[in-house]
N, C-alpha and C positions, 0 to 999 in steps of 0.2 A: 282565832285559830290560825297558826302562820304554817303558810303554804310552801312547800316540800318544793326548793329550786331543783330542776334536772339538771345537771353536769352539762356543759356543752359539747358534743363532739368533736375531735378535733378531724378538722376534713383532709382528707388522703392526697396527696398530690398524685400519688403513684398508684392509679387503680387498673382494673381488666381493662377500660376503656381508654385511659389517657398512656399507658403501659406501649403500645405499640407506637405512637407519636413519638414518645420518649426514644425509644430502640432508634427509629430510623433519624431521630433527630442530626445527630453528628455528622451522617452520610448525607443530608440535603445540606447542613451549612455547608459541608464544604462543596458542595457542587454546583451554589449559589455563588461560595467565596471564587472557586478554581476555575468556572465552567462558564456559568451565565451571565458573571459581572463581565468576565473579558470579554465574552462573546458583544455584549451590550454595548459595553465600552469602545469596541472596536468599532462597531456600526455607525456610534458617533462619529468616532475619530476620521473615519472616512468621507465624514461628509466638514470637514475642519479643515483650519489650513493656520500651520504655526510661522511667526514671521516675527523673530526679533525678541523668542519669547513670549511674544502675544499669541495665545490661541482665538481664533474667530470661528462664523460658518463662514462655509466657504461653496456651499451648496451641490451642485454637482459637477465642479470644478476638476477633483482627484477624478473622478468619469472619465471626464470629457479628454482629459491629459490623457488616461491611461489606452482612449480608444484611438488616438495619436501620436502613441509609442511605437516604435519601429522595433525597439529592443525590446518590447512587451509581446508584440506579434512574432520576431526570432523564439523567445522563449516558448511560447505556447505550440510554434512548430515544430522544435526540436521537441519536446515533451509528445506531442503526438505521434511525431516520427516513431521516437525511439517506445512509445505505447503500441503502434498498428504493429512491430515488429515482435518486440520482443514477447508481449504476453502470450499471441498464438505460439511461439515455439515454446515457451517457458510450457503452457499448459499441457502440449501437445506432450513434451518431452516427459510430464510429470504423468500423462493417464498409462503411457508407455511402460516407465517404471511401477508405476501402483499395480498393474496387470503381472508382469514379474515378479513381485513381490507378492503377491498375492497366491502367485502357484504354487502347488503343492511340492512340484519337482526341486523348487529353489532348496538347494542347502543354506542353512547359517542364516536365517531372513531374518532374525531380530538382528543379528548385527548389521545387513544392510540397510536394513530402517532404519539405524540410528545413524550408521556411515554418513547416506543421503540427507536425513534430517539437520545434524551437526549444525552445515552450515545457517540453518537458518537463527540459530541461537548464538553463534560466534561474535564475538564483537565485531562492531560497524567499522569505528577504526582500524583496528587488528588488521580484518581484512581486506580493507580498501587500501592501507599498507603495503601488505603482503601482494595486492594485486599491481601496484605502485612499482614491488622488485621484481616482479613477476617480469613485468610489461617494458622494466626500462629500456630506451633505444640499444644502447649501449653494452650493459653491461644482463640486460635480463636473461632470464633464462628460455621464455619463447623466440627471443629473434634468433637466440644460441644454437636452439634447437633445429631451426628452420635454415639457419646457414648451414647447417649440418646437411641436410635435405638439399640443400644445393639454390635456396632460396636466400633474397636479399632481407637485409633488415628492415623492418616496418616502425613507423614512427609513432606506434601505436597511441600514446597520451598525447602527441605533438602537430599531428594532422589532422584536420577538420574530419575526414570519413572514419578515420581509423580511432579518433576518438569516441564517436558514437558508435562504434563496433565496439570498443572497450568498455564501456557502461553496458552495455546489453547484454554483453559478457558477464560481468561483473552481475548485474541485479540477475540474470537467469539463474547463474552459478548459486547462490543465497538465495533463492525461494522457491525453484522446480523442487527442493524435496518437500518443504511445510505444503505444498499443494498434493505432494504426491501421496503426504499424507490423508490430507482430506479426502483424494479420489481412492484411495486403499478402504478408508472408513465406509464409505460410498458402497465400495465391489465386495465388500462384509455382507453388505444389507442386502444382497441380492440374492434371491432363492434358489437353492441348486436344484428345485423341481424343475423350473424351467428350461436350463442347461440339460436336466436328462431327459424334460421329453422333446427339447431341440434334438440332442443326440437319439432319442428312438425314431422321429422323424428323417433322419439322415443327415442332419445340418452338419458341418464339420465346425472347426474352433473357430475361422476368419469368419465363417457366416454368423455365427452363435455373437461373436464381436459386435458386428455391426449390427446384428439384427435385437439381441440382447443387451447387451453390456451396454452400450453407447447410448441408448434409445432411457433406461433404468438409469445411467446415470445423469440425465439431464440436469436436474434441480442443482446437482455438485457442479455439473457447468456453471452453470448461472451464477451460484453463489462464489464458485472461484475468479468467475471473470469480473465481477463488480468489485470484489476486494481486491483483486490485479490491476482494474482500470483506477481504482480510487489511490491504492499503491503507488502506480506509477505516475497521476497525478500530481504526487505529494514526491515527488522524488528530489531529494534533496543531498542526502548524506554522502553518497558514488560522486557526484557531479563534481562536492565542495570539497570531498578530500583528492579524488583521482587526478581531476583536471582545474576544479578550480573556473569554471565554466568556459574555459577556453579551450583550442585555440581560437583567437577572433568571436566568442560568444558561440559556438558550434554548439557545445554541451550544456549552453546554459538553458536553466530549465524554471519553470513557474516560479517555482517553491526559493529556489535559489535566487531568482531577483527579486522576490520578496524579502528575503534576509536581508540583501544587500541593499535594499531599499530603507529596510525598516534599522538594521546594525551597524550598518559600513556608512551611510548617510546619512540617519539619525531623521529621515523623513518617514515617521510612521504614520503619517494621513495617507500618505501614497500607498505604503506597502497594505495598511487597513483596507484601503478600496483592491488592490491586486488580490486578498486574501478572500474579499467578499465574490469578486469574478470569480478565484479560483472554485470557491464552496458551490456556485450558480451552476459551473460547468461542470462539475462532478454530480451533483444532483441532477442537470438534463441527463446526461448520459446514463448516469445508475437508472434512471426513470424508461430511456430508451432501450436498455438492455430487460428490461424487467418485462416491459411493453410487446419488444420482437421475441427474447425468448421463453419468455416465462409462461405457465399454463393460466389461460384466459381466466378459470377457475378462484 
């Protein structure tokens, strides 16, 4: 009696179970390709040392150089400088306006949101350009203005103080509105119960401010000043087009002698370990800010 073969199955590659693997597949290679190989790579690299061609280890060699840089330690203080400064005015400047913006009394407030916003989508170069003819000694139109006023010209890109007053310038200009956004988003989520039983208690607007507003918007703090500190950590594009890290290394900043480390010198074991300090110190600080102002919680 011959026995009735069953057909084999043919097995699914594409089922409920292996269907979502699939989907995000494309989104991990490349994040393996784009993300984790350089990041790896780099960790390497900074503990290497190329010479002639030959790559070797070189152990903590890039370290040790780097915590006996002079123009490593300039850079990291100009970068701090021009961070203890300019982010408290940038935010300060941004909760100011998100509050303005936010009033009822404003006329036309979708065009000023966009007005303020603008800048932060405009081109890097564009505006660092445009801030280039702005600012020039000679012929710009602030020193124009200011001889007008009966004041002397300033050598705004060409003087060691007056160039980190022009980056501060510059990056405030280009990101007080995208913050002022977020703190506008913020002064949305707040309950206008509160406001009116401030106001049945007798509070006026300055008290309701600091007693309400400011207190509600903490979390928007925090999460503004971590992306501002991380921001200006990484500040690279103002420096390398406005000034060029000069005069005398005034302007030069982290990010930019890592370039010049890694592009202009073709020594990327150094700029590898400069990159890896830079990622150390942005993570203490993001961790310290999290630490002092963030709720215990």
């Amino acid at each position: 009696m011959e026995q009735s073969v069953k057909p084999k199955k043919k097995r699914k590659f594409i089922t409920p179970k292996t269907a979502p693997y699939i989907f995000i597949a494309p989104a991990v290679l490349l994040f393996v390709i784009f993300t984790l190989y350089p990041v790896i790579s780099s960790l390497i690299l900074s503990f290497q040392r190329t010479t002639g061609g030959v790559t070797e280890f070189a152990g903590l060699a890039n370290y040790i150089r780097l915590f006996n840089d002079p123009l490593f330690y300039k850079a990291l203080s100009n970068t701090f400088i021009i961070l203890i400064i300019q982010v408290p005015i940038m935010l300060t400047l941004a909760v100011i306006l998100a509050v303005f913006m936010n009033s009822a009394l404003l006329k036309m407030r979708g065009f000023f949101r966009v007005a303020f916003f603008m800048p932060a989508i405009t081109a890097l170069v564009a505006y660092a350009i445009i801030f280039m003819i702005l600012l020039d000694e000679n012929y710009g139109i602030v020193n124009y203005m200011l001889n007008l006023l009966g004041f002397d010209s300033i050598a705004w890109l060409n003087d060691p103080f007056w160039a980190k007053v022009s980056l501060i310038i510059a990056v405030t200009w280009r990101w007080t509105g995208y913050n002022m956004v977020i703190f506008l988003a913020g002064l949305q989520n707040i309950s206008s119960s509160l406001y009116e039983a401030a106001s049945i208690d007798g509070a006026g607007k300055i008290r309701q401010f600091f007693s309400i507003t400011l207190p509600q918007l903490k979390p928007i703090f925090l999460f503004t000043f971590v992306l501002s500190t991380i921001g200006t950590l990484q500040l690279f594009d103002e420096p390398f087009i406005l000034t060029g890290g000069g005069p005398n290394n005034s302007t030069l900043t982290i990010s930019l002698y890592l370039y010049m480390n890694g592009f202009r010198y073709f020594d990327f074991n150094y700029a590898s370990a400069i990159a890896y300090v830079l990622v150390i110190i942005i993570a203490i600080l993001s961790w310290l800010q999290m630490k002092v102002v963030g709720d215990k919680e």
